[in-house]
N, C-alpha and C positions, 0 to 999 in steps of 0.2 A: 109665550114669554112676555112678560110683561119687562117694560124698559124703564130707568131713570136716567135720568141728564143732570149733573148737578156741575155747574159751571161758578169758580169762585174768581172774581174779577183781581186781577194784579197780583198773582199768586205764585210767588217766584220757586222757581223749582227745587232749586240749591235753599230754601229755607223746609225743605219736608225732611223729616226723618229716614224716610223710606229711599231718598233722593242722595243721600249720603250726610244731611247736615245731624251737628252732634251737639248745639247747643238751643235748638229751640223745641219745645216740647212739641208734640202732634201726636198723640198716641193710638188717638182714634185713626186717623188716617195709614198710619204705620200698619195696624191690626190689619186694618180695612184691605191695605195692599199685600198682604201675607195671602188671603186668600183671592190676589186677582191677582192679572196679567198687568207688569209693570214696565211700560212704554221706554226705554231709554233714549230713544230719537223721536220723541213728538219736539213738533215746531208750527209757530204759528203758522197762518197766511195771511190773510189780509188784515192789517194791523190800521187802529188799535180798536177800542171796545166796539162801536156799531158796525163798522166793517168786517171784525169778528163775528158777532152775530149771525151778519149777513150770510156769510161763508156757511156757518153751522145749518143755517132754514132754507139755504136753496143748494148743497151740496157742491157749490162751485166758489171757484179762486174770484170772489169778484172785484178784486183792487185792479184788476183790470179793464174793469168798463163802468165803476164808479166810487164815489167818495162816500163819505160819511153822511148820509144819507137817509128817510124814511125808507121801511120797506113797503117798496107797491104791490099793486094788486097784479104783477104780470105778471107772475111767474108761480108755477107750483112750489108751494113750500110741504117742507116735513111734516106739520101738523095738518094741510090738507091731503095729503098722501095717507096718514096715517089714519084718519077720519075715513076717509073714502074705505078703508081696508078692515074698518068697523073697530077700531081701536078707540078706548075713550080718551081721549087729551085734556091734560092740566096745565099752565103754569102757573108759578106763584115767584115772584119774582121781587127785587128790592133794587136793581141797576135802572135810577132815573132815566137814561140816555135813550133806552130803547122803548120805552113806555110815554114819556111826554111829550108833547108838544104834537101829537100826530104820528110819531115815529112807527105804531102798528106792528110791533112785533109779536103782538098778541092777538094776531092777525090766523083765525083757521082752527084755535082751540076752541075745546068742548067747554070749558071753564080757562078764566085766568083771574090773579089776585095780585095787585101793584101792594106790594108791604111800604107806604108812605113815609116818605121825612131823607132819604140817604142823601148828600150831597148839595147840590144846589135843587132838588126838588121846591117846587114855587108849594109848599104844603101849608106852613107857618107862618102867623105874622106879626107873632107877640112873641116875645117882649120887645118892643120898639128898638128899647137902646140892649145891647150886647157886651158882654166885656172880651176882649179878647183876650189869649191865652201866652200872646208873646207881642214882642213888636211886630206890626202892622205889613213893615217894609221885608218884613221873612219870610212870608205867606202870600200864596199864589191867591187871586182875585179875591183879598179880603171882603171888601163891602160888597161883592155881588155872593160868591160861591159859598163862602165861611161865615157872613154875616146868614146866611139864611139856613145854612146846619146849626149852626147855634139856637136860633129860632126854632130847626124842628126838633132836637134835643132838650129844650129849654125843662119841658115834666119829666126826661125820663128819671127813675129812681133805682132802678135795680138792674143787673144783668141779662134778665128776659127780657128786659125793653130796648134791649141793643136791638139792631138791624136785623143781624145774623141769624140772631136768638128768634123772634119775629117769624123770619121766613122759614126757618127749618121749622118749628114749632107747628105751622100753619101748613106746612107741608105734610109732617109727619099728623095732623088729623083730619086731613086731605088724605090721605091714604087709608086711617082707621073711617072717614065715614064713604068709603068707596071699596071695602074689600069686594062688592058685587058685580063693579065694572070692570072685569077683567075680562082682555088685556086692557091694559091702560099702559101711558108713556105719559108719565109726569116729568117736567123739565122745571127745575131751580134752580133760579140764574141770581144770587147776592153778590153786591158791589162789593164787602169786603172780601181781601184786606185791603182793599183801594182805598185810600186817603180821604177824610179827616182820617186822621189814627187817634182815636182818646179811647180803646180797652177800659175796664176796670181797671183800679187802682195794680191789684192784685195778680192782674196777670203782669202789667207793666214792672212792677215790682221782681217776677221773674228773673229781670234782665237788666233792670239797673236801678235798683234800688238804692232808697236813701238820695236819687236827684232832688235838687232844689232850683232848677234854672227853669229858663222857659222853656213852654211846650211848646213847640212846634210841629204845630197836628199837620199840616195841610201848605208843605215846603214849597215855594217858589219852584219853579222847572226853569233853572238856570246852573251855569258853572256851579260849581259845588265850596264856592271860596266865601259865604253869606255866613256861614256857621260856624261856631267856635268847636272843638275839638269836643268838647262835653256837650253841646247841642247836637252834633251827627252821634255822638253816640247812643244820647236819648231819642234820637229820631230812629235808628236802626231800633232800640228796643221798642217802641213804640208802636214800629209796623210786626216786629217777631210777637207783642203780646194780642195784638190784631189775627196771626196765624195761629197762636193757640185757642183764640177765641173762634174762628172757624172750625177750627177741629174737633172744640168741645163740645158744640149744636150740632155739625155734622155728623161725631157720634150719634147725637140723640136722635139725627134721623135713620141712622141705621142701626140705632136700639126699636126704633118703634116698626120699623121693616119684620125683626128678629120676633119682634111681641107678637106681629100680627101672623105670624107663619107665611109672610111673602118672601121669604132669604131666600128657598129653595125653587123659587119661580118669577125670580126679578132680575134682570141686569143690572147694576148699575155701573155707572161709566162716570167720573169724575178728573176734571179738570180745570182749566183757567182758559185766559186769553192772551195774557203775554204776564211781562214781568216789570220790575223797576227798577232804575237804578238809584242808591243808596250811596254817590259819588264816586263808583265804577266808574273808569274812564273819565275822571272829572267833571261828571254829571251828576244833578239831583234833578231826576222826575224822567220821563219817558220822551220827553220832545223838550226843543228851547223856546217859552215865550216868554211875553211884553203883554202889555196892556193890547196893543197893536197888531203887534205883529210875530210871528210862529217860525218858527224853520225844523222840522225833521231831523231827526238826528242817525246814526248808524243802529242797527238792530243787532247790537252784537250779544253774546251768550245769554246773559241777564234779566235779554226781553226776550228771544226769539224763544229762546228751547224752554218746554213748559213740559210742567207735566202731565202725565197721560194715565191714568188709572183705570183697568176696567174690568169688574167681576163679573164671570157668565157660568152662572149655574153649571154642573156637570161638565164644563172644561178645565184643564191645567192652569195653575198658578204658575208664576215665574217672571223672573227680566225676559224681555223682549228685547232686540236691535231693530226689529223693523221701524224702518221709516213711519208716521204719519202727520195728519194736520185735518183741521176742523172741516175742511170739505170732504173727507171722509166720514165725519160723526151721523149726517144723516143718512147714505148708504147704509151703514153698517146696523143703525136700526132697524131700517127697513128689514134689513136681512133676519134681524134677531127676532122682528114679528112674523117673517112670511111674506111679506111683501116684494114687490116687485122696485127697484130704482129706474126713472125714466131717465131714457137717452140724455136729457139736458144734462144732467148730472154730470160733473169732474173728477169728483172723489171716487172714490173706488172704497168696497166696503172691506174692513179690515176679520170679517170674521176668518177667511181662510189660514191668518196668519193666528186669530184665535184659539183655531182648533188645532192647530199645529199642520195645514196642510200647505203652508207656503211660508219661506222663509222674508218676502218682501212683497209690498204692493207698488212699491215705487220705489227709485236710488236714487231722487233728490226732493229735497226741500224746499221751497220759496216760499221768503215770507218778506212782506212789500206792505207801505204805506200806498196808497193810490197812486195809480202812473198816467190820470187822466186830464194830468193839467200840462203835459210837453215839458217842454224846458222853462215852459213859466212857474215850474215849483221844482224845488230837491227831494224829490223823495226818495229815500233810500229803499234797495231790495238786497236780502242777505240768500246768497244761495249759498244752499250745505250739500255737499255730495262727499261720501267717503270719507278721507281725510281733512278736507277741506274746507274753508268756510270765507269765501270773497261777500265784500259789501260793496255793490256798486250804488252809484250816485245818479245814473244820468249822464249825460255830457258833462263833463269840468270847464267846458268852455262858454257853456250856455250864459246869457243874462237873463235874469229872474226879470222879469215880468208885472209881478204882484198877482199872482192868481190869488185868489182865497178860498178859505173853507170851514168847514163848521168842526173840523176833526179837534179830538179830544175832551170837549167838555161843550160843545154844540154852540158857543159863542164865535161869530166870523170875525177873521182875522188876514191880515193879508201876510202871503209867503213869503220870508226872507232868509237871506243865508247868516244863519244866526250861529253855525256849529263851524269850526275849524279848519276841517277837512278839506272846506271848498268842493265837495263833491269829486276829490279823487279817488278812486277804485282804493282797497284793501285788501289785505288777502291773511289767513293766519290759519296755522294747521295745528289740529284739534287735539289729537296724543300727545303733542310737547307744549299746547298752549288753548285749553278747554277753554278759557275765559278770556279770550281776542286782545291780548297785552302787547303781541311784538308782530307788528307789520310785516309780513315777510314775501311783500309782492314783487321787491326789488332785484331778489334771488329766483322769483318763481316764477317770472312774468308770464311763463309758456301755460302754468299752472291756471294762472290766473285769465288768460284770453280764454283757452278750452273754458272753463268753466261761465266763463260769459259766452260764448257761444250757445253752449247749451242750454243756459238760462235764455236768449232770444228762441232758439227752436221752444223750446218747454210753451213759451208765451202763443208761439207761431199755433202750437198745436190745442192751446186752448182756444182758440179764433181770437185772439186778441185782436181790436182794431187798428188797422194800420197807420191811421192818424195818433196813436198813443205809440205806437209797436217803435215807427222808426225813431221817435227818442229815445231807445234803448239797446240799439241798435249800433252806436257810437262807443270805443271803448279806446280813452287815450287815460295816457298814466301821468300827463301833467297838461 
């Protein structure tokens, strides 16, 4: 069996077709998941994109023994596992984060391909001067992040020169000049619809045609009160024309799968890393920062639950309820070539539930920013079990510290409590409230201690370190 991994960064679940949404197009993806197994409890873990990563290349929850991070050389990963098992390994990838600066997550393939320019990529360096697309003060690290997508955008001319376009492209003839290396496990990991959002004219048009204000590609990660009522609205279609432009290249890679007669002898497995919020909760972006300084925010529906797509030749199509999360994805490959998963491994591989011989691999979820810094940072963890869904904080009593860290966009910043909550516990139950609107810890407190409880056992039984563990270990409700 030959495997794909197509991993599309910040790809909120509630904007897919397939996922219940009815106003933004995906049709490739929709198709795509008529003939696969459709995950309806996938949830991140360790949050957000390089810690993601991390999770997916060593099979484990690793927000619990480090941050945002290079991947090192200690530990077996999935493309050395899969090497060793005489498998040929590809990526071809366009997520800056995990590629530059040293970060090695291309670390153990047979081949890999960085598709240049996405983000704050150091690729471009002309045109000097830039024009920007809105005021300066609306936009998250103009002169470093946006001043240098500009730059690498500065030639493109048509919609193949997009990002997406790019990788999938390069992927799908990655495939036609490799029909002989089979198996192969090729892995395509694109930033989008991760922010800048500037789509074609045409897909934007979609969804809010006939704007005339500014664009605001690449929104500040702050309270959501910076924008005028017709700016959030351009900004939500902005990232929906960003989802149909993934869906449209995605097709192309699973037309050029279809062309080359690999449909009936390839997995593919599609999904993201978390989500965003679009001033859910009074928030725009996935965390709150400053030039300075960052604070963590709650992981509620938005970010946490992601979707999970995954085709396997000669098994059942349908919705799923099993639980999963990214420390399963390498298991489960391994499983899909023959291979064996070693002990270090966390995840558990989800083929049995693929085949239809077990109805669950797990009955709960965690999904956590890094818990490496004590109580000298807030990081939130959201555990889901059942009906349930508590976001705990850490201690609420703790003082911050200033720990810092490279999370989000690899620039260091020191930790502050930048978000509301103050790091008290939440709680909110999932059939009268999918999308974490009404606190209801206050009624359920007994609800909400079990369930912290068993988020410390969960950690206990991952070896988490005890120098991390007993900050987590504290559970007061003011």
């Amino acid at each position: 069996m030959n495997v794909i991994l197509v991993i599309s960064d910040t790809l909120r679940r509630d904007h897919i077709g397939c996922y219940g949404n009815d106003w933004i197009k995906t049709p490739h993806i929709d198709q795509f998941a008529k003939d696969a197994v459709v995950f309806d409890n996938a949830y991140t873990a360790s949050f957000p994109t390089v810690p993601n990563r991390t999770d997916v290349m060593t099979g484990r929850y690793t927000f619990t023994y480090r941050d945002w991070s290079p991947l090192g050389n200690e530990q077996p990963i999935i493309s050395d596992l899969l090497h060793e098992a005489g498998v040929c390994t590809m990526m071809v990838a366009d997520t800056p984060h995990i590629l530059r600066d040293g970060y090695n997550f291309s670390r153990g393939f047979d081949g890999s391909e960085w598709i240049r320019g996405q983000e704050n990529d150091h690729w471009m360096t002309s045109p000097a001067e830039v024009t920007f697309p809105c005021d300066k003060d609306k936009l998250r690290a103009p002169d470093r992040s946006v001043v240098q997508y500009l730059r690498n955008i500065a030639k493109r001319k048509g919609e193949e020169d997009y990002f997406v376009a790019r990788t999938m492209r390069r992927a799908a003839e990655w495939l036609a000049d490799n029909t002989d290396r089979q198996p192969f496990f090729l892995y395509v990991d694109t930033f989008d619809p991760h922010e800048p959002w500037d789509p074609p004219q045409a897909y934007v048009d979609l969804y809010d045609p006939g704007y005339t204000g500014q664009e605001v590609i690449y929104p500040r990660y702050a309270p959501c009160d910076f924008l005028t009522d017709a700016e959030l609205k351009h900004v939500r279609a902005l990232y929906a024309g960003e989802v149909t432009l993934v869906d449209t290249w995605f097709g192309h890679l699973m037309e050029a799968l279809d062309d080359l007669d690999l449909f009936d002898n390839t997995a593919v497995i599609f999904t993201t890393d978390h989500g965003f919020y679009h001033g859910e909760h009074g928030i725009m972006g996935k965390s709150l920062i400053t030039e300075r300084y960052q604070g963590v925010v709650p992981l509620y529906d938005e970010v946490a639950h992601i979707p999970l797509i995954a085709r396997v030749p000669g098994l059942s199509a349908g919705r799923n309820m099993a639980m999963a999360q990214p420390p399963d994805f390498a298991p489960t490959i391994l499983d899909l070539v023959g291979a064996e998963a070693p002990e270090r491994f966390q995840g558990t591989s989800l083929m049995p539930v693929l085949r239809g011989e077990a109805d669950n691999v797990r009955d709960m979820a965690i999904s956590s920013a890094s818990i490496i810094h004590g109580n000298r940072a807030r990081r939130w963890s959201t555990v889901t079990k059942g009906e349930w869904a508590l976001m705990y904080g850490g201690d609420p009593a703790a003082t911050l510290e200033g720990a810092t860290s490279y999370i989000v966009d690899s620039d260091k910043r020191t930790e502050a409590e930048l978000f509301e909550g103050g790091g008290r516990p939440e709680l909110y139950h999932i059939p009268t409230d999918p999308t974490h609107t009404k606190n209801v810890i206050a009624e359920n407190e007994d609800v909400a201690r079990r369930l912290h409880a068993e988020h410390v056992e969960f950690l206990q039984k991952l070896d988490t370190p005890e120098e991390h563990l007993k900050h987590r270990k504290v559970f007061a409700l003011r």
